[in-house]
N, C-alpha and C positions, 0 to 999 in steps of 0.2 A: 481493348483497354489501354492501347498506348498511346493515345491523343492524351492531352496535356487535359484539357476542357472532357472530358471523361473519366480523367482520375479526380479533379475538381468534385464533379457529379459523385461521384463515390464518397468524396471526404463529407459534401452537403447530405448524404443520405446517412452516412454512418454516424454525423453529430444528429439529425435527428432522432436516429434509434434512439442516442444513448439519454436526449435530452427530452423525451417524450418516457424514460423510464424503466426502456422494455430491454435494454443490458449494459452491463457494467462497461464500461471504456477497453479495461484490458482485455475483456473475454473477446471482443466486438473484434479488437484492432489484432489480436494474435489471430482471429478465427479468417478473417477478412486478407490477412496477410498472408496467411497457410494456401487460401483457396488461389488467391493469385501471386503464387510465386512466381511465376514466371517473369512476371515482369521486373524491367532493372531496377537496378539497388537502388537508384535516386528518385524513380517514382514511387517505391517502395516505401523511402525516406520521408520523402514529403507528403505523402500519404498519412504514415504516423503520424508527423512533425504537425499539419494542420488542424486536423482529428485531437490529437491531444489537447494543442495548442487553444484551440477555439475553446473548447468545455472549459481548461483550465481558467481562461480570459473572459469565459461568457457575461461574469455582471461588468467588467471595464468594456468590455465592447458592445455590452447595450446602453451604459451610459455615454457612449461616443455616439452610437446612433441615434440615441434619444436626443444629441443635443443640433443632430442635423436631418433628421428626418421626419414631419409632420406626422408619421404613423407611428407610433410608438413601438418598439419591439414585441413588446407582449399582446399586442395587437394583429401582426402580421400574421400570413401565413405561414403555416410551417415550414412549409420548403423554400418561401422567400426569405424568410426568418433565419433559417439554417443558411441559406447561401450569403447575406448578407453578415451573417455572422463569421462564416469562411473567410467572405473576404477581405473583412476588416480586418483580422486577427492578420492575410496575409500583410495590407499594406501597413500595420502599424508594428508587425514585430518580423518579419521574413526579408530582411534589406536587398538578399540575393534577384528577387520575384518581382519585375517589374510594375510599376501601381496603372501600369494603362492598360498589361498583358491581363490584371485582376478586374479590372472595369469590363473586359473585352469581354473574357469567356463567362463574366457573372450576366451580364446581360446577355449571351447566347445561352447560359443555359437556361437562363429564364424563359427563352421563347421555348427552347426545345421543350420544359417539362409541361407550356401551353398555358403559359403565363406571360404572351405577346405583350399585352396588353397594360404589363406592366415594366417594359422593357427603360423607356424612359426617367419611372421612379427609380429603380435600380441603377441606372448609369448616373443621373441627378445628385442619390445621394452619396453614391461611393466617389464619385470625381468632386466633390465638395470635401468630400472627410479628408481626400489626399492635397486639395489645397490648403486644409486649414492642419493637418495633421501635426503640425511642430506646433503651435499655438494654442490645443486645449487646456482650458481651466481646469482642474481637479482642487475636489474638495482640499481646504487647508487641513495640515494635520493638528495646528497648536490650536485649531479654531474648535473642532470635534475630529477627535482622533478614533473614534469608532466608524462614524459616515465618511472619512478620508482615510481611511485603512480597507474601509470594504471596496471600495471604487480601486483604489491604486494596487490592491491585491485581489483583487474579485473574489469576497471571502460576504457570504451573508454578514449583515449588521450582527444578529442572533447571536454565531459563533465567534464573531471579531467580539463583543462585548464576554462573551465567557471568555477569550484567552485574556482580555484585557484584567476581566477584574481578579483574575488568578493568578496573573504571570506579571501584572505592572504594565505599563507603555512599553517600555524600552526591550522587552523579553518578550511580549505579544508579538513585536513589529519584527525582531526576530525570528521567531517562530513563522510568522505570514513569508517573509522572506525564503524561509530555510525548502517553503513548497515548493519554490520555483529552481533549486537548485538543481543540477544534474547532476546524477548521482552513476558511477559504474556501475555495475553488474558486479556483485557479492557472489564469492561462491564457496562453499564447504567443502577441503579436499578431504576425503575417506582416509582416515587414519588408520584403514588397512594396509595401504598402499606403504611397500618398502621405499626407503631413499632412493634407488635408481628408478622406478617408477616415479615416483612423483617429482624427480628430474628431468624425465624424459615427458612426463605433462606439463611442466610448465616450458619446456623448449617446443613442443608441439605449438603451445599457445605463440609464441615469438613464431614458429614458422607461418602462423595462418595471420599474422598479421596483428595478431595481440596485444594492445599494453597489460603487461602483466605488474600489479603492484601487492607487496606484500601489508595482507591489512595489520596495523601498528596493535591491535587489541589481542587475534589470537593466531596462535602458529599456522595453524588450518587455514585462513582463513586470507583468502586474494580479492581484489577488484580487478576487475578487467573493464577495460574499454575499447571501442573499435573492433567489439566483438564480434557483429552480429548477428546471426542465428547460431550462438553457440548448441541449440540441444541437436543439429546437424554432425556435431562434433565426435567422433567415433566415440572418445571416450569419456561424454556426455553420458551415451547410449549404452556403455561397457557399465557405466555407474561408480566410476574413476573418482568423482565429483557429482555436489548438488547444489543449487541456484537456492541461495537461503541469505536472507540477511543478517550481517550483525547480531543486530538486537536481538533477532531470534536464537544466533547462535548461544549467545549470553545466557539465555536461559537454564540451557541445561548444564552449561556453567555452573552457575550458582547453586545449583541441584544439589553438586556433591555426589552424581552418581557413582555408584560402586560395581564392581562387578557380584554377580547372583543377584542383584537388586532386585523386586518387582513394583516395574514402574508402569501407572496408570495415566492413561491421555486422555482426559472426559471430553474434548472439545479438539480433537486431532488433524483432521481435513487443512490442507494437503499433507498433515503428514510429515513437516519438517524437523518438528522436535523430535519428535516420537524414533525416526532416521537418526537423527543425530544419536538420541540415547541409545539407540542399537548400535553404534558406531562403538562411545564411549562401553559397554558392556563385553564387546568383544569377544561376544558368541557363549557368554556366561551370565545368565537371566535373563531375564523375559520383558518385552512390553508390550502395556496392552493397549490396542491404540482404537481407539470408538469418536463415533459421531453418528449426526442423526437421520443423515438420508443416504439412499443407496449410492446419490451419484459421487456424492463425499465420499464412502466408503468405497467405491473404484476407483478413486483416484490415489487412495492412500496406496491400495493395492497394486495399483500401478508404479506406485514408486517405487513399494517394497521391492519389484519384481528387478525393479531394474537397478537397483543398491544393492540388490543380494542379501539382505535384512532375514535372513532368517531368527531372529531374537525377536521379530515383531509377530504380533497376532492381531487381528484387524476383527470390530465386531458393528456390526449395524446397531445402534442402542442412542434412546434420547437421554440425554443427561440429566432429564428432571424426574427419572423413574430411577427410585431406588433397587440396585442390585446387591440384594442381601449375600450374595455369595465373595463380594469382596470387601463385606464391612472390617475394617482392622487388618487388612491385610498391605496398603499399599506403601513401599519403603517409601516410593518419593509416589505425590501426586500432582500431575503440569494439570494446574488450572488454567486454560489462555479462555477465556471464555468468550461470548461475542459480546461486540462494542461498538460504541460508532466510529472508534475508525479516525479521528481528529488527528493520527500521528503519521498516518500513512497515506492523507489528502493527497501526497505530489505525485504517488502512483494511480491513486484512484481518485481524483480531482471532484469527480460526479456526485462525491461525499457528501461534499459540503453543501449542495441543492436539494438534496434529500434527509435533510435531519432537521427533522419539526420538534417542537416542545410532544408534542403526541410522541412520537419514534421514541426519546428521551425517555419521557415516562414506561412505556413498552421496555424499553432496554432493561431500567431497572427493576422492574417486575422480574424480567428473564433472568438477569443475574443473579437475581437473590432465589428463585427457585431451584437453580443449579447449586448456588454455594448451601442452602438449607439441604439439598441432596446427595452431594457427593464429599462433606467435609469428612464425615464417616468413615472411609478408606482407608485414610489415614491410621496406621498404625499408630500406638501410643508411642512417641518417639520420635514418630515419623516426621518428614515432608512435606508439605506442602509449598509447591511456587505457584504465586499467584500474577498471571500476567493480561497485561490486554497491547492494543498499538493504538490506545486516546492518550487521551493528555487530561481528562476532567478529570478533577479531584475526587468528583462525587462517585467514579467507575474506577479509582484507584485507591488513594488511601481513606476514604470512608468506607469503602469493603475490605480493607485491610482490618481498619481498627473492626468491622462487625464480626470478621469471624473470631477475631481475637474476643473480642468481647460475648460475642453469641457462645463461641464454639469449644476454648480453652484454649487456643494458639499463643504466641509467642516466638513477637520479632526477631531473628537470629541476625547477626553481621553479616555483608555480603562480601567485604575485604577480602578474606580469605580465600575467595573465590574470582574477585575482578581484577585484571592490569590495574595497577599505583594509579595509573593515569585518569582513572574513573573513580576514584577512592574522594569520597565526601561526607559533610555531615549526616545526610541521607542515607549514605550506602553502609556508615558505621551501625545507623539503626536497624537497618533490612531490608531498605528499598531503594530502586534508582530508579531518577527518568530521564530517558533519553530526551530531547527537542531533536526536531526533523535537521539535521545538516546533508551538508556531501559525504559522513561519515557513514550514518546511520540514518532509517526511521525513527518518527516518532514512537518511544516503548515505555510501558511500564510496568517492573518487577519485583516482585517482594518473595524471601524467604520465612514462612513459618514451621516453627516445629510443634507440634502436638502435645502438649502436656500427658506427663503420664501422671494421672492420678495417684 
């Protein structure tokens, strides 16, 4: 697997898995990267780099091919498709990666996978795309700024016209931008960890070659870059620290947890809040942390184990079945429910090709049978945060106002609770949303409190 033109062949089979369906980009590229460690960092590198690259770019780089290649993209075969796709993405965004070296080994692998025969179309169109490559036309944006947003950001029309008519032009175009950024590695340090402890982890980080930066929102809370494979990291593995973002951290933020609290997780998989609030509780209360299939609920387990979370309790249970034995009982309850996911596109790019008006409609069905299910928990008094990582109105603050409306809730401030520097008109009412930058994913939070009758 150290030929150059064989890691190539790997990045062409791994964008077809992800782009025929059958798995998620990060599962594919952590699982793919685990198997072959062995090999060095830089084909390692480029391995991710293309693989990601390609999904993230796939409608700007079929409308590049579409505009020099007689076969249309959606027409090809898969594995032409996928290789052509590869290696567009290299010659128009990887400047390091010579455009003859990508012509060369895309038509070797085409004979190799026994596609001889089409060795010619392939060299054709790719040595055309790299002479004309500074030169294409893209749609105008002042012309239609939905069909020149979707091209220049590779975003479905679909979902470019939902940021559009929710967020304005100039905050859409924003948002489409903010996926392409890169973002460090967010990480939770354990606020178990004394002062000389968590001095001597962040000088470990400086010795393995770390940018260490302290995140500006909460004391916990670093970026690192230049990281790595940090969960190799002793004290990764010690549970010193946890890989969680921002946004997520925020949540339990806003919580207000207390110590003895009992706090409920109807939607917990992996696990991060649920950690955190075992953090915040300090070995005084309980959380109870559920989801719906077993392999979710080993994975919380797996974390528990390695946090040392003894405050957490972990339950296999679908969120749309009433558990009469915790009606009125919960101080806080983390709603994160599922969602499509519009805020955390730049990690999981594959997003955006798989959300149909059908999906849509599903979602909402599913979120309203969990919040008709679990608002109940709630003590009179109680908690409620209600979170997702989209950005639609209609999976944010139209289930805000329903349970308020449905259920007896009431928007609390979340001031009290966020850095000055996140303090808005929003956040006075009870809710914040994040847009995707280099800071954070895209998130969205609201506190309610439960009316006592």
């Amino acid at each position: 697997m150290e030929k150059k033109e064989n890691i190539r062949q790997l990045a062409v089979e791994m964008v077809m898995e992800i782009t025929q369906g059958r798995e998620y980009s990060h599962i594919l590229i952590r699982n793919v990267l685990d198997k072959y460690a062995y090999l060095p960092s830089f084909d390692r590198a480029f391995l991710k780099k293309v693989t990601e690259g390609t999904i993230e770019r796939q409608i700007t780089i079929d409308y590049i091919l579409n505009r020099f290649s007689k076969v249309p993209a959606s027409k090809m075969k898969p594995f032409i498709r996928s290789l052509m796709r590869t290696s567009v993405y290299q010659i128009m965004y990887l400047d390091k990666v010579p455009d003859s070296a990508v012509c060369n080994e895309a038509v070797k692998l085409a004979a190799k996978r026994g596609f001889g025969s089409l060795k010619g179309f392939v060299n054709g169109v790719l040595r055309t795309i790299v002479r004309n490559k500074d030169d294409i036309p893209y749609p105008d944006k002042t012309e239609n700024p939905i069909a020149a947003f979707s091209v220049l950001y590779s975003m479905p029309e679909t979902i470019t016209e939902i940021l559009v008519k929710q967020y304005g032009i100039e905050t859409a175009e924003q948002i489409l931008k903010g996926y392409f950024t890169e973002r460090p590695v967010c990480v939770r340090v354990s606020q178990k960890l004394s002062e000389a402890q968590k001095e001597e982890l962040l000088a470990n980080w400086e010795r393995l070659g770390i940018t260490v930066k302290a995140h500006p929102w909460l004391p916990y809370a670093y970026e690192l870059t230049q990281s790595g494979n940090i969960k190799n990291d002793e004290n990764f593995t010690k549970g010193h620290y946890a890989i969680q973002d921002i946004s997520s951290m925020l949540v339990c933020e806003i919580a207000g947890i207390r110590e003895n609290d009992y706090i409920l997780d109807v939607c917990s998989a992996p696990g991060g809040k649920a950690l955190h609030a075992c953090d915040k509780l300090n070995g005084n209360g309980v959380v109870d942390a559920r989801d719906v299939s077993d392999n979710k609920v080993q994975l919380i387990l797996e974390n528990k184990k390695r946090l040392h979370a003894d405050s957490l309790q972990v339950k296999l249970w679908d969120a749309r079945i009433k558990d009469e034995s915790v009606i009125n009982k919960a101080d806080v309850l983390l709603m994160d429910i599922p969602c499509s996911g519009l805020g955390i596109m730049g990690r999981k790019p594959e997003i955006r090709y798989r959300l149909t008006e059908k999906a849509f409609a599903e979602l909402a069905v599913l979120q309203k049978e969990i919040a008709d299910t679990v608002w109940e928990y709630v003590k009179p008094g109680g908690t409620l945060i209600y979170s997702t990582c989209t950005l639609r109105k209609e999976e944010n603050e139209q289930m805000v106002s329903y349970l308020m409306k449905q259920y007896g809730f009431t928007l609390e401030s979340l001031n009290p609770y966020l850095p000055e520097g996140l303090h808005n008109d929003d956040t006075k009412k009870g809710y914040l949303t994040l847009l995707p930058t280099e800071s954070s994913d895209g998130f969205f939070m609201a506190r309610l409190k439960r009316n006592i009758k």
